[in-house]
N, C-alpha and C positions, 0 to 999 in steps of 0.2 A: 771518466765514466759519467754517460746520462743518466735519468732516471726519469721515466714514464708518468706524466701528470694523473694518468686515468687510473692502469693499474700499479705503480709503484715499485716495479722491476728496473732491475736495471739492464741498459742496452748501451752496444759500444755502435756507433755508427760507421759503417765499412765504409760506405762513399757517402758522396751530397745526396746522391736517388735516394741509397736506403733511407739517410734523415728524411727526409721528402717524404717517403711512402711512409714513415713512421708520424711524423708530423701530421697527413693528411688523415692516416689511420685515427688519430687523435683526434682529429677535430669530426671527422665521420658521428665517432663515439662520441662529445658533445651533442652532435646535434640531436642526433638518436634519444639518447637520454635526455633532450630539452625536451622535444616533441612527446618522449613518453607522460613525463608529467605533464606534462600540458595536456593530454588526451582522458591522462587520469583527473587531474582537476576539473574538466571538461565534464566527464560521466559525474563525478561527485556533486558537480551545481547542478546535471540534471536530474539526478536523483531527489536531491534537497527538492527543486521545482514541482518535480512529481508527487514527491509527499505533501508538498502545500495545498498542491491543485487538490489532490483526492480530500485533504482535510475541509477546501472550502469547498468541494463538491458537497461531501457528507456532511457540513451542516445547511447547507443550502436544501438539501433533503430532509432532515431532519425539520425545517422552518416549513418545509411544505406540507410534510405531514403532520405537523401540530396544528397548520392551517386550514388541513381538510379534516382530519379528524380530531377533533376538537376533547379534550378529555372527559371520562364518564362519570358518574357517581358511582358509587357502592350500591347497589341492588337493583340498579336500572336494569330494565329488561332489554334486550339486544335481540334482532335478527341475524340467524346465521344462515344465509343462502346457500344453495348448492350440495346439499349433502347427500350422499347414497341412501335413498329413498325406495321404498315400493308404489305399484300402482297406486293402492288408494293410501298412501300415507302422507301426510301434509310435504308443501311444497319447502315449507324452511322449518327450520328447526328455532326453536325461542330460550334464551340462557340468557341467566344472572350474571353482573358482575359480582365475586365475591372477595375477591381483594384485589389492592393493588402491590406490585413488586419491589423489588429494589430497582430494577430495571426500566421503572414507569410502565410496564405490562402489565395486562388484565387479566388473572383467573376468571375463567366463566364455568358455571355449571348450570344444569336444570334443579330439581326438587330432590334428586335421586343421588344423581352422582357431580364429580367434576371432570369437564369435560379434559385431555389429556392434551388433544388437538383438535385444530378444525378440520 
């Protein structure tokens, strides 16, 4: 009695063809199974890739925006452009800084209140 290198059964070989087609079965499955890993390896180093790339994207962004926006003090007074306004009411809005985060973000508020968003 043989016994099947892949799955571990045993098999009686009726002629030389069946060994043959059982043999070639066999090696089918190797190659199957080499190629699967190899595909899986394959996705895993590109993943690993992709997460570097985004890591040194995002500090390359981060480098750029410390660049342009350069950190504030505590109580500087800031322009806030843009904000839903009436005809005759100022074209920006003016806030303090009033702390800073854990997150190196700016609380801003006016005299009144703190602002929640911009």
């Amino acid at each position: 009695m043989n016994k099947c290198f892949i799955c571990k059964s045993m098999y009686v070989p009726m002629c030389i063809l069946n060994a043959i087609n059982h043999f070639m079965l066999n090696m089918v499955l190797i190659w199957i199974c080499h190629f699967a890993n190899l595909a899986i390896k394959k996705q895993l180093i590109d993943r690993r890739g992709c997460k570097q790339r985004l890591e040194r994207q995002a500090d390359k962004m981060l480098t750029q925006s410390q660049y342009k926006f350069p950190p504030v003090y505590i109580g500087v007074l800031i322009k806030i452009p843009e904000v839903c306004h009436g005809d005759l009411a100022p074209r920006n809005v003016l806030a303090n800084t009033i702390e800073k985060t854990d997150q190196d973000l700016y609380i801003l508020g006016t005299k009144n209140v703190k602002l929640k968003r911009l």
